[in-house]
Rosetta silent file (secondary structure, phi, psi, omega in degrees, C-alpha in Angstrom):
SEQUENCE: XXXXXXXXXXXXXXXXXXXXXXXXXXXXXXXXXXXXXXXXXXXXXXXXXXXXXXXXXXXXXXXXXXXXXXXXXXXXXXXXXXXXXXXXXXXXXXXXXXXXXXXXXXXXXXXXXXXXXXXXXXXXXXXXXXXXXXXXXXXXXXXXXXXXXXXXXXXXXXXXXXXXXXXXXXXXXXXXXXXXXXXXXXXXXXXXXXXXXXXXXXXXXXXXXXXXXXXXXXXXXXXXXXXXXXXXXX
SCORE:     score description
SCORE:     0.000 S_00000001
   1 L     0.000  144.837 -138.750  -25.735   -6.283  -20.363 S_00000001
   2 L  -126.554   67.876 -166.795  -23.588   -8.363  -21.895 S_00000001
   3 E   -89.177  119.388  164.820  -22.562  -10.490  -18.429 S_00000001
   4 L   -58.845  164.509  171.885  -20.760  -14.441  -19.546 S_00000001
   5 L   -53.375  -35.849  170.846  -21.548  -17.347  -18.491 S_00000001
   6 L   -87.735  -18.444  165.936  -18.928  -16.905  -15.409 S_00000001
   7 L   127.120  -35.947 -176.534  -20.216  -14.110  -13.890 S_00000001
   8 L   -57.469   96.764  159.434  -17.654  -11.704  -15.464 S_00000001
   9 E   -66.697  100.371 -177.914  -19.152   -8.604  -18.243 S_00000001
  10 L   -60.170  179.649  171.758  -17.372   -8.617  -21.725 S_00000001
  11 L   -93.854  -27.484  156.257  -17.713   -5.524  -24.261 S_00000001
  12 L  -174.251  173.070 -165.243  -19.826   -7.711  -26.044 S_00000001
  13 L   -29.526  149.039  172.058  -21.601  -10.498  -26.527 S_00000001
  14 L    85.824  -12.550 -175.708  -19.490  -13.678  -26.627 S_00000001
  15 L  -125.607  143.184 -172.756  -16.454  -12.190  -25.423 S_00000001
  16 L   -33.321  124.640 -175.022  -14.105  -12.599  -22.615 S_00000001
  17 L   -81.914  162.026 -173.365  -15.489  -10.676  -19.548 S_00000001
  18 L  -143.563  153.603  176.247  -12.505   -8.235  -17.957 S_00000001
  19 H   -42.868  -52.792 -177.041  -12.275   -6.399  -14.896 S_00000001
  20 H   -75.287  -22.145  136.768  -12.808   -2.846  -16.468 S_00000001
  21 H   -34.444  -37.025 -159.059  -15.691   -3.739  -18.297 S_00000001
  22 H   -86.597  -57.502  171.604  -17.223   -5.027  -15.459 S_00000001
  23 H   -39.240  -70.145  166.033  -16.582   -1.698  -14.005 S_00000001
  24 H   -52.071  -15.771  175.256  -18.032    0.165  -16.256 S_00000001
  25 H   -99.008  -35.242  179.805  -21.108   -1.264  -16.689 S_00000001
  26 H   -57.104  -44.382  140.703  -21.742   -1.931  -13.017 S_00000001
  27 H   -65.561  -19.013  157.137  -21.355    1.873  -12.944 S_00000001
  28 H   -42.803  -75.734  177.166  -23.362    2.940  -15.565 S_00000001
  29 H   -64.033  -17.191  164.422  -26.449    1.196  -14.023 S_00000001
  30 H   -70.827  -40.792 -176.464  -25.641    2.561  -10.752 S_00000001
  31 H   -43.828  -84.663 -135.408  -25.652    6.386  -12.763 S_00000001
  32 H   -51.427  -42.614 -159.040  -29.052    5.090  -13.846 S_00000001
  33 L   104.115   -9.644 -177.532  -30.742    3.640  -10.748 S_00000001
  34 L   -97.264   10.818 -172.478  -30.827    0.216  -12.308 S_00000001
  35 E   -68.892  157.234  146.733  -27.953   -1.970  -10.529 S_00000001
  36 L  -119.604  136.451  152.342  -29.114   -5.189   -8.198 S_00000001
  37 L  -102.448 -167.185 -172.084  -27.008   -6.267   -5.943 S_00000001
  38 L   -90.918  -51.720 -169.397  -26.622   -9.496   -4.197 S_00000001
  39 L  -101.776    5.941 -171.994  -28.301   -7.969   -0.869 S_00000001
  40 L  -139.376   80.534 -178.285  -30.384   -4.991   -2.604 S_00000001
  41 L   -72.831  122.528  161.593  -32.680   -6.572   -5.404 S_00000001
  42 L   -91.092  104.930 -174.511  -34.037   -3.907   -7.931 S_00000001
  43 L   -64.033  -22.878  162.439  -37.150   -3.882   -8.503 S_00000001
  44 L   -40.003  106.070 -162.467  -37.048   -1.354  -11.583 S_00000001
  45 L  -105.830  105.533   43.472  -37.481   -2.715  -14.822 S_00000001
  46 L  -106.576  172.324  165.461  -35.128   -3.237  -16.772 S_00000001
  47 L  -116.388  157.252  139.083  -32.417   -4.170  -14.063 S_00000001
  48 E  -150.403  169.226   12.024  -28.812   -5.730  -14.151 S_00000001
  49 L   -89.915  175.434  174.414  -26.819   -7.546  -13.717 S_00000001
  50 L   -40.476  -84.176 -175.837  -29.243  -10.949  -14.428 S_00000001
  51 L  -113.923   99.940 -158.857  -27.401  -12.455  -11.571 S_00000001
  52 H   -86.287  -14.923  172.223  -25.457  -10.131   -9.138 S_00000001
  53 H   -64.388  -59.055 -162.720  -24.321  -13.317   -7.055 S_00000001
  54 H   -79.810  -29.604  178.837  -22.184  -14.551   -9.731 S_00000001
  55 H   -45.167  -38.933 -171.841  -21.003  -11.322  -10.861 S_00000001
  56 H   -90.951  -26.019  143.565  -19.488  -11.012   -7.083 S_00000001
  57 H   -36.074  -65.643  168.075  -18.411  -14.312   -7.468 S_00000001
  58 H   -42.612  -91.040  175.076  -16.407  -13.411  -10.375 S_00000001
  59 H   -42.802  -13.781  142.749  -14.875  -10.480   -9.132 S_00000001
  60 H   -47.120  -71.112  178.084  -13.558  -12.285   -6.163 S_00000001
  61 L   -67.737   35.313  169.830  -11.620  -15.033   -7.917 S_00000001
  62 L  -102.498  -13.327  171.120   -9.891  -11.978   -9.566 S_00000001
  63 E   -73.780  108.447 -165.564   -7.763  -11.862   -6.437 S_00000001
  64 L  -132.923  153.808  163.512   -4.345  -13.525   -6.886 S_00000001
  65 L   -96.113  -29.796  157.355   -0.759  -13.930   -5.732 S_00000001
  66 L   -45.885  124.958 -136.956    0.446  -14.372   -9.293 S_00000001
  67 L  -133.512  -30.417 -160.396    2.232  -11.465   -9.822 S_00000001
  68 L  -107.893  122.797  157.803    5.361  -11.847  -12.762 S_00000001
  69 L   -49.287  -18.130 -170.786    3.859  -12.256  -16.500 S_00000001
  70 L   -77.009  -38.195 -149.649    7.370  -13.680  -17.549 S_00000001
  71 L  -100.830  119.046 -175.865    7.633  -15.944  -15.212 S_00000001
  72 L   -58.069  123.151  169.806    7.074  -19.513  -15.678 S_00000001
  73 L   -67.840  145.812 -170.070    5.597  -21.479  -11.983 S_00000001
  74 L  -130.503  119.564  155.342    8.592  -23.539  -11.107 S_00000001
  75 L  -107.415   17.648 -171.438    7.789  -25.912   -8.175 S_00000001
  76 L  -102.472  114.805  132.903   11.320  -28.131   -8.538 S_00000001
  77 L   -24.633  162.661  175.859   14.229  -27.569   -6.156 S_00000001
  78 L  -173.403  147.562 -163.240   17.346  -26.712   -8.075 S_00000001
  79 L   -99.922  156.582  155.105   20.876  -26.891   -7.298 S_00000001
  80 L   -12.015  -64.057 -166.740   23.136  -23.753   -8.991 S_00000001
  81 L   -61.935   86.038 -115.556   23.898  -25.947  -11.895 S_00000001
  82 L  -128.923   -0.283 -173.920   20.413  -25.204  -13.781 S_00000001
  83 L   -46.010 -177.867  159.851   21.935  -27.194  -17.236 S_00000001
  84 L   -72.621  -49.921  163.093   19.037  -29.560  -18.311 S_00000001
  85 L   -31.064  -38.431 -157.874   21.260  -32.233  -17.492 S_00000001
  86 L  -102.651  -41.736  177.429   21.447  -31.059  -13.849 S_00000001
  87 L   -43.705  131.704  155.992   17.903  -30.498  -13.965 S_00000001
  88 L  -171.381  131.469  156.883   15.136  -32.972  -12.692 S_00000001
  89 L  -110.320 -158.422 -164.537   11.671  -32.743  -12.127 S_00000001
  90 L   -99.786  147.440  178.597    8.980  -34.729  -10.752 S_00000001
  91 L    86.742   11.551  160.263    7.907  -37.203  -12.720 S_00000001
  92 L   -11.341  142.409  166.866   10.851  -37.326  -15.408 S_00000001
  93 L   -97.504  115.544  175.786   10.322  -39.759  -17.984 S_00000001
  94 L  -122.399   99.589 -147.944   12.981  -42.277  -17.956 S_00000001
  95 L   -41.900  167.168 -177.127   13.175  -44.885  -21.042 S_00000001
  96 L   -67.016  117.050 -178.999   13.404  -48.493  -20.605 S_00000001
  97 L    91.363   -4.819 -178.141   17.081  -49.667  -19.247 S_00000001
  98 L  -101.293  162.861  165.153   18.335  -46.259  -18.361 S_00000001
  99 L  -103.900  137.426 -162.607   18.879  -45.257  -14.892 S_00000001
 100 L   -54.496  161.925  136.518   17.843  -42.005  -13.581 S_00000001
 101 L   -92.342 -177.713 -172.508   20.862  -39.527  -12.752 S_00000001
 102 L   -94.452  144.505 -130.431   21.333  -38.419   -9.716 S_00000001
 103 L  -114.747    2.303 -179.820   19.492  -34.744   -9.985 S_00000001
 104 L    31.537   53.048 -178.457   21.661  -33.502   -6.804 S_00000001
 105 L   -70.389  164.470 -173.550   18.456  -31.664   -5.390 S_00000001
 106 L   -87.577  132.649 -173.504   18.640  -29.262   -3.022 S_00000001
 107 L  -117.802 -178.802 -153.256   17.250  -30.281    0.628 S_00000001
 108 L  -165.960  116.068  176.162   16.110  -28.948    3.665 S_00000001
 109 L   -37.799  133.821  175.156   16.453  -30.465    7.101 S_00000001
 110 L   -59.326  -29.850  169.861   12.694  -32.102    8.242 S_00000001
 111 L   -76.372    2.394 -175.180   12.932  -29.891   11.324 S_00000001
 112 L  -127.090   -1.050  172.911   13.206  -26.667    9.566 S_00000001
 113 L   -94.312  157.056 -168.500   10.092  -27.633    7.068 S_00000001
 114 L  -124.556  154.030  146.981    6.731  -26.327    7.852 S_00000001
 115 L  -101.737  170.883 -151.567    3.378  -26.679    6.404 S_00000001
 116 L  -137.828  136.563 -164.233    1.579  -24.805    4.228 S_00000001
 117 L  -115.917 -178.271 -172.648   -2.139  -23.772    3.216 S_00000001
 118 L   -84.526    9.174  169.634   -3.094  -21.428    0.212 S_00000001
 119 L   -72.490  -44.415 -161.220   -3.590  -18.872    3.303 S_00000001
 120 L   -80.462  -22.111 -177.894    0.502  -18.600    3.480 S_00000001
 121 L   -71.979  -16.884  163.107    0.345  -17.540   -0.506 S_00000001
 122 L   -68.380  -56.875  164.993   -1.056  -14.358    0.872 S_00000001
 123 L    -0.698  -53.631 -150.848    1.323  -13.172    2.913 S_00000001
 124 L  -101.258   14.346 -175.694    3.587  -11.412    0.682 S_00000001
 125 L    86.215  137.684  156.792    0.236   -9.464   -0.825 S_00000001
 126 L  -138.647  136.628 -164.853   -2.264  -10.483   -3.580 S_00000001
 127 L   -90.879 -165.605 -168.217   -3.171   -8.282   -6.358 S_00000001
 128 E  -120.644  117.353  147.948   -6.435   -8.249   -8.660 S_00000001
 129 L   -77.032 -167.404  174.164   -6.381   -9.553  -11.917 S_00000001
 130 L  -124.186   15.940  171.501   -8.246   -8.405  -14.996 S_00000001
 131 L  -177.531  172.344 -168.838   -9.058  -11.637  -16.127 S_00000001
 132 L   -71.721  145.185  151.441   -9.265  -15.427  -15.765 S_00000001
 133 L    98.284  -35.572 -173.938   -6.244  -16.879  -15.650 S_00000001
 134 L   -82.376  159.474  173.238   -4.153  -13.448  -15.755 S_00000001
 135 L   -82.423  152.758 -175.735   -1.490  -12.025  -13.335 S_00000001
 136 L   -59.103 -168.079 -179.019   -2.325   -8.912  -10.994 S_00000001
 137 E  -179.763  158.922 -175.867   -1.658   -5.998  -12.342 S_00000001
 138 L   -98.166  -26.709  142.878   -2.122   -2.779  -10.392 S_00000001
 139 L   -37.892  -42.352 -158.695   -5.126   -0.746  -12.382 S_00000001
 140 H   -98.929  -14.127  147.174   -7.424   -3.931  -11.873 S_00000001
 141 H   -43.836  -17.080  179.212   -6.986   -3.323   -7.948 S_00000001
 142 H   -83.437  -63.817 -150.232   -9.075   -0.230   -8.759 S_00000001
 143 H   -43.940  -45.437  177.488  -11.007   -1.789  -11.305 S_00000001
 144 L   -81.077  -66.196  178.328  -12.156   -4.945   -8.768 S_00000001
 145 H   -46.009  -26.164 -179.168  -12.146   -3.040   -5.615 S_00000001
 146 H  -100.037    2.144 -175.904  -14.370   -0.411   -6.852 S_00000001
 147 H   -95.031  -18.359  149.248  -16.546   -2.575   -8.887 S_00000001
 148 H   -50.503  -56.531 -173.898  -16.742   -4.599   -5.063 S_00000001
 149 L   -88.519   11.580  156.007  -17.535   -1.209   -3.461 S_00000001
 150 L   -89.516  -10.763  168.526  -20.590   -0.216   -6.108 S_00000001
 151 L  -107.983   29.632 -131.059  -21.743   -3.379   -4.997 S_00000001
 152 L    -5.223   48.571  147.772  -21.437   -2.820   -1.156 S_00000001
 153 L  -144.236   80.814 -179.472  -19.464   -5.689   -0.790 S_00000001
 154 L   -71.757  -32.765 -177.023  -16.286   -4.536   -0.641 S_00000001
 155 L   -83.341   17.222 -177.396  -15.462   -6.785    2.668 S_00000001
 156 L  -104.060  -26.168  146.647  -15.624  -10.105    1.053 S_00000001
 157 L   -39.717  151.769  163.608  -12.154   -9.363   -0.630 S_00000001
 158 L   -67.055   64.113 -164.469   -8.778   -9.944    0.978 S_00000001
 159 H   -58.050  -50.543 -140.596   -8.124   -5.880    2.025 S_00000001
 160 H   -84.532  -78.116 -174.278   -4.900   -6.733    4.137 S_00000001
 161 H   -57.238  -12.912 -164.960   -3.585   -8.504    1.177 S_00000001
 162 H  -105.165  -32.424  148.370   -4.270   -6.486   -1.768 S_00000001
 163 H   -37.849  -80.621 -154.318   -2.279   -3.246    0.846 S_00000001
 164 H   -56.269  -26.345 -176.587    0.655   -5.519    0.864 S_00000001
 165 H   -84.225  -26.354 -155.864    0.862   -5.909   -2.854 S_00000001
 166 H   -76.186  -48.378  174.469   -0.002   -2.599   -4.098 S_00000001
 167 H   -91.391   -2.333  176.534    3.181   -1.202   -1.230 S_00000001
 168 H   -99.806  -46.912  175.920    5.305   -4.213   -1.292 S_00000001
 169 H  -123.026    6.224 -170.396    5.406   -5.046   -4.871 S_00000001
 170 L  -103.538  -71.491  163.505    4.083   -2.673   -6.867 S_00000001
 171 E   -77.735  158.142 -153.856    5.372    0.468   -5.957 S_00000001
 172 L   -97.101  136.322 -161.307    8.833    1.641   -6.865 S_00000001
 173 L   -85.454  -67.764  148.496   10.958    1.499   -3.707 S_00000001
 174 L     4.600  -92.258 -162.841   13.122    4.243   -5.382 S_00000001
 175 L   -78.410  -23.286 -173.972   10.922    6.466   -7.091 S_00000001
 176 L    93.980  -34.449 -164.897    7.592    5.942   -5.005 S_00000001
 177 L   -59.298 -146.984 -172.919    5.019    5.994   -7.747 S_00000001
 178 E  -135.192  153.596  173.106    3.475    2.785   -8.680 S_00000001
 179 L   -97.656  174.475  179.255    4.090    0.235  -12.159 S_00000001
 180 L   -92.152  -21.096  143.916    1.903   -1.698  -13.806 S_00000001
 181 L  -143.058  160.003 -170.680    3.694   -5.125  -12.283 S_00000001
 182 L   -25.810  130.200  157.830    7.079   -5.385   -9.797 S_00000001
 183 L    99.427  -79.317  -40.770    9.880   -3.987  -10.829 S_00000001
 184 L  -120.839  152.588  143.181    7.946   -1.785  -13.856 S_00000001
 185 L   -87.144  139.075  152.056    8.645    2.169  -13.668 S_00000001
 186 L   -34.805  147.610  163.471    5.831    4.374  -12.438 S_00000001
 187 L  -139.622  168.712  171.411    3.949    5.738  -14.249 S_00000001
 188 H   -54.514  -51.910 -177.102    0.870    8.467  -13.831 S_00000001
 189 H   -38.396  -60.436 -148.843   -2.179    5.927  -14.715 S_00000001
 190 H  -103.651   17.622  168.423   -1.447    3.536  -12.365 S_00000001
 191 H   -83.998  -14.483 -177.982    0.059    5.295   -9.659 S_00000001
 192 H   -82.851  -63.157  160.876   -3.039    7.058   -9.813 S_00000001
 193 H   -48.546  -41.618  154.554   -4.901    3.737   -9.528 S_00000001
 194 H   -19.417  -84.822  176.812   -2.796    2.785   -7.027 S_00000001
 195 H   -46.538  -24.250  171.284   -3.229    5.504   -4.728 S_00000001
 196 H  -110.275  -42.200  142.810   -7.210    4.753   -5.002 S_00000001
 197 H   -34.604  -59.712  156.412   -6.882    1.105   -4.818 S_00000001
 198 H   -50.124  -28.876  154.033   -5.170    1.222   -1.624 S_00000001
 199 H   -65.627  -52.468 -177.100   -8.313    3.802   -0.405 S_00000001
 200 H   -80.985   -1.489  177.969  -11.028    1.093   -1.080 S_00000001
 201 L  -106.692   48.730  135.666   -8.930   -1.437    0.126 S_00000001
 202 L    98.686   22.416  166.945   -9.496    0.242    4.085 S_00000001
 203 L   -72.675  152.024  172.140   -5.608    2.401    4.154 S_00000001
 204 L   -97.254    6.654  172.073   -5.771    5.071    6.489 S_00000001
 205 L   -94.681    6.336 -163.272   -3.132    6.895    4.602 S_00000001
 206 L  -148.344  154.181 -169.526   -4.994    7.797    1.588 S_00000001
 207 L   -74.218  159.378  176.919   -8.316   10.065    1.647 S_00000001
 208 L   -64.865  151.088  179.687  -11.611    7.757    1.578 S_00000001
 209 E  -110.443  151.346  169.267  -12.572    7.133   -2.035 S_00000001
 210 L   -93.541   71.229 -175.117  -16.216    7.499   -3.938 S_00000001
 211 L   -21.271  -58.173  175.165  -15.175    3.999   -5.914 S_00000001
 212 L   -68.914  -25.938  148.984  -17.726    4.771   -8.390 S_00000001
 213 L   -76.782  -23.770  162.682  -16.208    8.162   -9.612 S_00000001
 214 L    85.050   27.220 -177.120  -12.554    7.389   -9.088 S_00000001
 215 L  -145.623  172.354 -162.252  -12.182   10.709   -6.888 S_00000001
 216 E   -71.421 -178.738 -176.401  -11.677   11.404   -2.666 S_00000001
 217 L   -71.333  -63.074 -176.838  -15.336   11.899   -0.963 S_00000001
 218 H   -46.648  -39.332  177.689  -14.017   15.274   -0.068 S_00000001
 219 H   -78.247  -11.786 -171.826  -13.787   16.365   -3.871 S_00000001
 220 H   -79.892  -30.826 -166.520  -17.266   14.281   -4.436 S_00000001
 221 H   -65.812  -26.046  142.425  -18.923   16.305   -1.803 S_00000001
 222 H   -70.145   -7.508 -179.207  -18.144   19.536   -3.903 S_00000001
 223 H   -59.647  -28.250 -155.341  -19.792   18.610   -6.654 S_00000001
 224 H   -85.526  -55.716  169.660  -23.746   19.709   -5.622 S_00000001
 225 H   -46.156  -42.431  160.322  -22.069   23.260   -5.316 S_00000001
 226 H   -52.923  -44.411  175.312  -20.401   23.251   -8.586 S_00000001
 227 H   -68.919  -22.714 -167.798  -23.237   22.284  -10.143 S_00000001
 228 H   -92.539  -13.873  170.514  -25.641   24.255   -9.096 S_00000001
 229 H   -74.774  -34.478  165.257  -23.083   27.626   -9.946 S_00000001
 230 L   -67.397   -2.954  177.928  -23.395   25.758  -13.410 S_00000001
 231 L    62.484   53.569  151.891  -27.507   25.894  -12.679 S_00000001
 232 L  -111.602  146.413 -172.359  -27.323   21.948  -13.324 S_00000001
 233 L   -86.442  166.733 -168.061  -29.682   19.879  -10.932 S_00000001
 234 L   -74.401    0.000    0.000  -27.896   17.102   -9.082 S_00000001
């Protein structure tokens, strides 16, 4: 298995690990009989992954509030006038003998400021990237929540928050289906992904999901019947 240094499984050696990778091989070895998990060590030889701690480590910090690919973080007040001129952030360089202008920032009475912990960045929903460093995207809510629920630890994620992104920012207020980030038009993939992200991540609106098959329980639980009218053993 071709698992990095970070915890994260690439396509191959040497190469950036990604959510859907990750997926797939953590299913694959489940097919097989060979995953370990962090609380269910496999004793079968061969096993993976090498280290199932970091893997779930990895797939955690895929959980983000960065949400617009376009969009530059801006942490500077700003008045209307946005020129460069008008512009000033912190820590401006300002040559020897000039004087600063004045940057007319915008304020906010001391009685109406609050404080703030990286618990308040949640609020407004955080999605699952597919990589370090990357913005959510609504496919790697599947991709991380179900590669979290093949490893039965699906409850070590932020479930509350990763609802709120998927119906708050994700899906098209309009049309209903879901984009691949805010504002996007649905489309089938990820509305599809959607609709099964939002199952492993505990809604009661959407049928329970089998994570590792990408289908409801109720359609997995037809399968032994299907198969066996096809005379294949389970």
């Amino acid at each position: 298995m071709t698992q990095s240094f970070d915890g994260g499984i690439a396509d191959e050696p040497f190469h950036e690990p990604q959510a859907g990778y990750t997926f797939c091989s953590l299913g694959a070895m489940a097919l097989i009989g060979r995953l370990s998990t962090p609380d269910e060590p496999n004793h079968k030889s061969p096993t993976a992954p090498n280290d199932p701690r970091c893997v779930l480590q990895w797939l955690l910090w895929r959980q983000t509030e960065l949400t617009d690919p376009d969009k530059d973080l801006d942490t500077d007040f700003r008045t209307s006038e946005d020129s460069p001129d008008n512009q000033h952030a912190e820590g401006k360089h300002v040559g020897k003998g000039e004087t600063e202008r004045d940057p007319k920032l915008a304020r906010q009475s001391p009685d109406k400021s609050i404080g703030g912990s990286i618990f308040d960045l949640l609020v407004d929903g955080a999605g699952m990237s597919g990589r370090t460093n990357k913005v959510a995207d609504t496919c790697y809510a599947f991709w991380v929540c179900a590669s979290l629920h093949i490893m039965n630890a699906a409850q070590f994620c932020d479930q509350a928050a990763a609802r709120r992104y998927l119906l708050g920012k994700t899906q098209h207020e309009v049309l209903g289906g879901f984009g691949k980030f805010p504002g996007d038009l649905p489309d089938l993939y990820h509305s599809y992904l959607g609709l099964a992200a939002l199952s492993l991540a505990g809604s009661d609106q959407v049928k329970p999901l089998d994570g590792g098959m990408c289908l409801s329980t109720e359609a997995r639980g037809r399968l032994p019947s299907l198969w066996k009218s096809w005379q294949v053993e389970e």
